[in-house]
C-alpha positions in Angstrom: 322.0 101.4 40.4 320.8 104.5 38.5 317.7 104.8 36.7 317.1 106.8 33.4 314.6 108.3 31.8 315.8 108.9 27.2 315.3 113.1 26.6 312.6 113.5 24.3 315.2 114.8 22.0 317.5 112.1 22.1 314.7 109.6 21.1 313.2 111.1 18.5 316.5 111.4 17.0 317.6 107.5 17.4 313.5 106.8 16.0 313.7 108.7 13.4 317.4 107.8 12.0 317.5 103.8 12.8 317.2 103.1 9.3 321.0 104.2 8.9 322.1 103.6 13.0 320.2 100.2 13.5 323.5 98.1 12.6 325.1 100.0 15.7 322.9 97.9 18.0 324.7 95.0 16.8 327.9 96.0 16.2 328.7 97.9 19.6 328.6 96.4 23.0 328.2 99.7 24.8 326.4 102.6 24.5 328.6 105.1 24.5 328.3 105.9 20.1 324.5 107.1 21.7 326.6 110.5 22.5 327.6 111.2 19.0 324.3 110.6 17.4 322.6 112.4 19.4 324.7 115.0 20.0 325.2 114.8 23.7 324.2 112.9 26.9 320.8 111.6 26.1 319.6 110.5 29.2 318.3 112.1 32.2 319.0 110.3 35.7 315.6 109.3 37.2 316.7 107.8 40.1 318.7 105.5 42.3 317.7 102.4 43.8 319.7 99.1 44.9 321.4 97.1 42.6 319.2 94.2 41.7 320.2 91.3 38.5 317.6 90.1 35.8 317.9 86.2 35.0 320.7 85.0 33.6 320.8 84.2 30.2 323.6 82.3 30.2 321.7 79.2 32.3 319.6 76.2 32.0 316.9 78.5 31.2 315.3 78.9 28.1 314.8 82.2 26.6 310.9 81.7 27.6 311.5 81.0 31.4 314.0 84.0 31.3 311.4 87.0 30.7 309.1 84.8 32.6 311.4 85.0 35.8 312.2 88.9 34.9 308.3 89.7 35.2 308.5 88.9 38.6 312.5 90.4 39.0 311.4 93.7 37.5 307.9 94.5 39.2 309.6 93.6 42.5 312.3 95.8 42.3 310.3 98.4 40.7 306.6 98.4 41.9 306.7 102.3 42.9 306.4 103.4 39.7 303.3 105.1 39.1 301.1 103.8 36.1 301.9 107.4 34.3 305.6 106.5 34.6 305.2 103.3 33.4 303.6 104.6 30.5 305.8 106.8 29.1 308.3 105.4 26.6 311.1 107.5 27.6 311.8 105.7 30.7 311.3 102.1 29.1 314.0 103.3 26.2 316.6 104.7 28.7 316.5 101.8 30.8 316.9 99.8 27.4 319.3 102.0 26.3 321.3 102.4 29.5 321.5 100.0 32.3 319.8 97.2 30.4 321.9 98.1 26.6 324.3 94.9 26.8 321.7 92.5 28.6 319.2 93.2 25.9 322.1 93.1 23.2 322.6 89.3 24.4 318.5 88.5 24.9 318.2 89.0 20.7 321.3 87.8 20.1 322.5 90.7 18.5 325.6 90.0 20.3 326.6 87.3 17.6 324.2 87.7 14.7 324.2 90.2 12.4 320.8 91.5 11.0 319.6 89.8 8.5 317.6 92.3 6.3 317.4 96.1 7.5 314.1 96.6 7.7 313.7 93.5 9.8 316.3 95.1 12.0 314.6 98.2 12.4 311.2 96.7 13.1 312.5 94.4 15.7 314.6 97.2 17.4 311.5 99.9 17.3 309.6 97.0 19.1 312.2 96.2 22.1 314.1 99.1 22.5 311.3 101.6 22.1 307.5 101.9 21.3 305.9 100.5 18.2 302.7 100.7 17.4 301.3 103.2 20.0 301.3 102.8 23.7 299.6 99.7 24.6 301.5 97.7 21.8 304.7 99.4 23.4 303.3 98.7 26.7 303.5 94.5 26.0 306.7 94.5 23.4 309.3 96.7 24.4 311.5 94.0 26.2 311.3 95.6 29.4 308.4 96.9 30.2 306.2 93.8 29.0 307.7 92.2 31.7 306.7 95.2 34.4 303.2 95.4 33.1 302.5 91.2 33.2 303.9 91.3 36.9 302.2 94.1 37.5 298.3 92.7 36.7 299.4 89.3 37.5 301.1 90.7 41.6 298.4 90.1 44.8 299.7 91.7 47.4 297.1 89.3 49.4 298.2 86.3 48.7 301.5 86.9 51.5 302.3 83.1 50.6 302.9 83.6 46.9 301.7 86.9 45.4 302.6 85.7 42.0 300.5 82.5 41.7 298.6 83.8 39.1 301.6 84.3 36.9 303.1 80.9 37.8 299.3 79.5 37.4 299.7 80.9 33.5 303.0 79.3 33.3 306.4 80.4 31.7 305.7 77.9 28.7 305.1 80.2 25.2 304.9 83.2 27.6 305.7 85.7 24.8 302.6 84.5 22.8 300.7 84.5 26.2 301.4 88.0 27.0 300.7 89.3 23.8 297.1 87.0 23.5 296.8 87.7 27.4 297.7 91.1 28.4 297.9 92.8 24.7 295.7 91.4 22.0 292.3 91.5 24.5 291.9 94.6 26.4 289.6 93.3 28.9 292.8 91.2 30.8 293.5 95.0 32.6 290.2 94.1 34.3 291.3 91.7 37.5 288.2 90.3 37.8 288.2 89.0 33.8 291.9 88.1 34.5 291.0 86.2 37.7 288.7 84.3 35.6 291.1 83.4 33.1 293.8 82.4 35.5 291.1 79.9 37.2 290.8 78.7 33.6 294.5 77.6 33.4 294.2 76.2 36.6 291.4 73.9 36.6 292.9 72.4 33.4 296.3 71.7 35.4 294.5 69.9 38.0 292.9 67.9 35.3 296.3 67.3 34.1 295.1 68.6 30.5 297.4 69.7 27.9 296.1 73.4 26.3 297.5 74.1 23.1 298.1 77.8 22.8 296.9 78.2 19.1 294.0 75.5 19.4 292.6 76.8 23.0 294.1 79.5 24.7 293.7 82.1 22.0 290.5 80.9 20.5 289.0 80.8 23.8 290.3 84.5 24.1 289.1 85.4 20.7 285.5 84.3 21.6 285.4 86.0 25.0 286.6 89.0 23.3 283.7 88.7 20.8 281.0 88.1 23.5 282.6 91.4 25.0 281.3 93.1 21.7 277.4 92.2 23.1 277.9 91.7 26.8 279.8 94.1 29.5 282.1 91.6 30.8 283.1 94.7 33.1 279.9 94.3 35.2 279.9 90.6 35.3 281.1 88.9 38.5 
């Protein structure tokens, strides 16, 4: 399995011209009309590494509990990426637009719908096929790399019996709002600490056997903590 980095050309040239190519994404089930926009190959092989398969969409799974299981898939199979690799938006849109082109066609359904207003389209497609919004927001939206990032602050490479508790302690239920009130919205979850705290959170209320509602106490309680950040370093607490 080959892994590719989008030239800097190529995807300033797909950005900057979705407004006219955006119906291509679901019209075409492989890349290949990439070539004739932008005017040659536009990826550049990064490297090789064994084949490895994201969730199936086609299961008992909902849409939810698929990119829940593909945090863990992806950050296993590629934890030796450094952070300034995962950063960069080039790598997340050529793996996007290469190796992962048809599964993410089939993840929005572009496979059998057809867009429903362009500009829709072209937000949606900015957002999980490339950056949107500068890096962080690209960091937590592009469909990919959301998923290496969560498995990334979620992995303990400690915990030899299960080093993603902490992800299957937040659960797979309303993950996308969770990882963007989680991991995007509040800064401070980058911290471990702040997001070891939050984790011990959701699991004192399962072993209560409480219901949280996302709206009514996961993201107000994350709102307030965020607003006691503005008088308190929560970095130097314990």
């Amino acid at each position: 399995m080959k892994l590719y980095f989008m030239k800097k050309e190529a995807l300033d040239i797909l950005k900057s011209n979705l407004d006219i190519v955006y119906n291509m994404y679901f019209t075409e089930k492989d890349n290949k009309w990439l070539w004739k926009v932008c005017g040659g190959d536009p990826f550049i092989e990064f490297k090789e590494i064994q084949d490895f398969q994201l969730a199936p969409i086609d299961s008992d799974l909902s849409k939810g509990e698929v990119e829940f299981a593909n945090c863990k898939i992806i950050y296993q199979h590629l934890s030796f990426l450094t952070e300034s690799q995962a950063c960069d938006e080039r790598l997340w849109a050529g793996l996007c637009h290469s190796v992962y082109y048809g599964y993410l066609r089939k993840r929005w359904d572009y496979n059998e719908k057809s867009p429903k207003t362009q500009k829709e389209a072209v937000s949606n497609i900015k957002s999980r096929f490339f950056f949107s919004g500068g890096t962080r927001a690209g960091l937590f939206r592009n469909s990919v790399a959301k998923c290496w990032w969560v498995g990334r602050n979620t992995y303990d490479p400690s915990n030899v019996t299960n080093p993603f508790e902490k992800l299957d302690i937040i659960g797979s239920n309303d993950i996308s709002s969770k990882i963007s009130d989680i991991f995007y919205s509040n800064n401070f979850s980058a911290n471990p600490i702040i997001l070891n705290g939050i984790v011990k959170a959701f699991k004192n209320f399962k072993e209560e056997n409480t219901q949280l509602s996302l709206k009514e106490h996961i993201r107000s309680s994350l709102q307030f903590l965020n607003a006691v950040g503005g008088g308190v370093v929560l970095d130097c607490l314990d």
